[in-house]
C-alpha positions as CSV (number, residue, x, y, z in Angstrom):
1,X,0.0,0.0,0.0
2,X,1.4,3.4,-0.9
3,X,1.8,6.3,1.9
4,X,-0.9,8.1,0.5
5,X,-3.4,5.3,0.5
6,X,-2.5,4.7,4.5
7,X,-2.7,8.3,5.2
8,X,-6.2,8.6,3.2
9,X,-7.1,5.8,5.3
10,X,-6.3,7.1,8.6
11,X,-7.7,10.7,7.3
12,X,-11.0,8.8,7.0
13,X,-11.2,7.1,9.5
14,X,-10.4,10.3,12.0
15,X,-13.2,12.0,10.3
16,X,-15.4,9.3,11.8
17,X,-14.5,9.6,15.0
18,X,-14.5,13.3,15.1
19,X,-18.6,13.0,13.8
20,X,-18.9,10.5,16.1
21,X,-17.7,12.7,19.2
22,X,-19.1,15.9,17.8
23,X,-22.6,14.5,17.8
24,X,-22.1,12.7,21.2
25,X,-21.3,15.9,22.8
26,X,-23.9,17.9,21.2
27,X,-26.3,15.3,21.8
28,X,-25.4,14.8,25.1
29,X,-25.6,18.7,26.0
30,X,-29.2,18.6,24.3
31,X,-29.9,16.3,27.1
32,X,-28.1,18.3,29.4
33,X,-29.9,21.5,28.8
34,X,-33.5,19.7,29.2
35,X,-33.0,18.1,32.5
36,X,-32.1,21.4,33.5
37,X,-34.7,23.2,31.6
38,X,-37.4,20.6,33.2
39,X,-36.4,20.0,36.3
40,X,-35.7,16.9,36.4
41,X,-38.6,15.3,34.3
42,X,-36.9,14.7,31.2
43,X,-34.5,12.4,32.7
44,X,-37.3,10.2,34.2
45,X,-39.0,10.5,30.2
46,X,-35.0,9.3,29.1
47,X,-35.0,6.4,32.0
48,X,-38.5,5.2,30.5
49,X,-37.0,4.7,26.8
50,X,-33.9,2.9,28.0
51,X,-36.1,0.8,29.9
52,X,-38.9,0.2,26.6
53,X,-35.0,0.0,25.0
54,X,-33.7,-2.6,27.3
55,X,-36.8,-4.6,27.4
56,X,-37.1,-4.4,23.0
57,X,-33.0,-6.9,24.0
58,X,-34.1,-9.1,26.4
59,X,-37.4,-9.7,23.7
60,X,-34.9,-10.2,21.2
61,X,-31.8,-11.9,22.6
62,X,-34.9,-14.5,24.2
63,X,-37.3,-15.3,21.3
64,X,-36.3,-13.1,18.3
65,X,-32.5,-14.7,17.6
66,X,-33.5,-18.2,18.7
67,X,-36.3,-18.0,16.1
68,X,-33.9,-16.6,13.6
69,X,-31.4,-19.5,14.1
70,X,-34.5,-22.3,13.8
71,X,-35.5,-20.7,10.6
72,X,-32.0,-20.5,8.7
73,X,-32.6,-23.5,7.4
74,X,-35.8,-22.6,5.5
75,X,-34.8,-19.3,4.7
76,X,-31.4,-20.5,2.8
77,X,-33.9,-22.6,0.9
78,X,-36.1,-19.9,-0.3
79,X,-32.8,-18.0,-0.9
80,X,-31.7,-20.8,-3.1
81,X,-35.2,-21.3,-4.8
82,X,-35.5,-17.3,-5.9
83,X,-31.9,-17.4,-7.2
84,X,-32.8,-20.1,-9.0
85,X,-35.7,-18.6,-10.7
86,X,-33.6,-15.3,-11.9
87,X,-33.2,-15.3,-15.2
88,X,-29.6,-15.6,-16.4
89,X,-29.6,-11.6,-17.6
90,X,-30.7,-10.5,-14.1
91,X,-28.0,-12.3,-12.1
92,X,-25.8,-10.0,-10.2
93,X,-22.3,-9.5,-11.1
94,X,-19.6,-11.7,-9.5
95,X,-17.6,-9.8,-7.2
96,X,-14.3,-9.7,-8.5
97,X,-11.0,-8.1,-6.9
98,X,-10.4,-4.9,-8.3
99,X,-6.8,-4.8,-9.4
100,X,-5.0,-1.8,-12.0
């Protein structure tokens, strides 16, 4: 890999985590600002959605992904079955290494 290609790399991917930080902090001021603003309330209104939140990942981690794992089976066949039905114009391209 060339310099420039590593330093375009690490250039994008400190753009990410200066978005990432930027919209923490303003997003956690927001929330900041209205606990203040309300006295309080808003962070009993922000305990009540991480609690609908945390009880949306106990649903899932004890029926949703267990049902998702009993299922693979049929839904690789179905996967199968429509590729097989595509006409050999609408197949997708091959993904192929892209070398110079």
């Amino acid at each position: 890999m060339e310099p420039e290609d590593q330093y375009e790399q690490y250039r994008q991917r400190r753009e990410g985590l200066l978005t990432i930080m930027l919209t923490g902090v303003g997003v956690g001021g927001f929330l900041l600002f209205m606990i203040l603003v309300t006295g309080g309330f808003f962070f009993y209104v922000l305990l009540g959605v991480a609690g609908i939140a945390a009880l949306g990942f106990v649903n899932y981690l004890l029926w949703g992904r267990s049902m998702m794992q009993a299922t693979a089976g049929e839904r690789e066949e179905e996967e199968a079955k429509a590729r097989d039905e595509l006409e050999p114009w609408n197949l997708p391209e091959p993904r192929r290494p892209r070398h110079l």
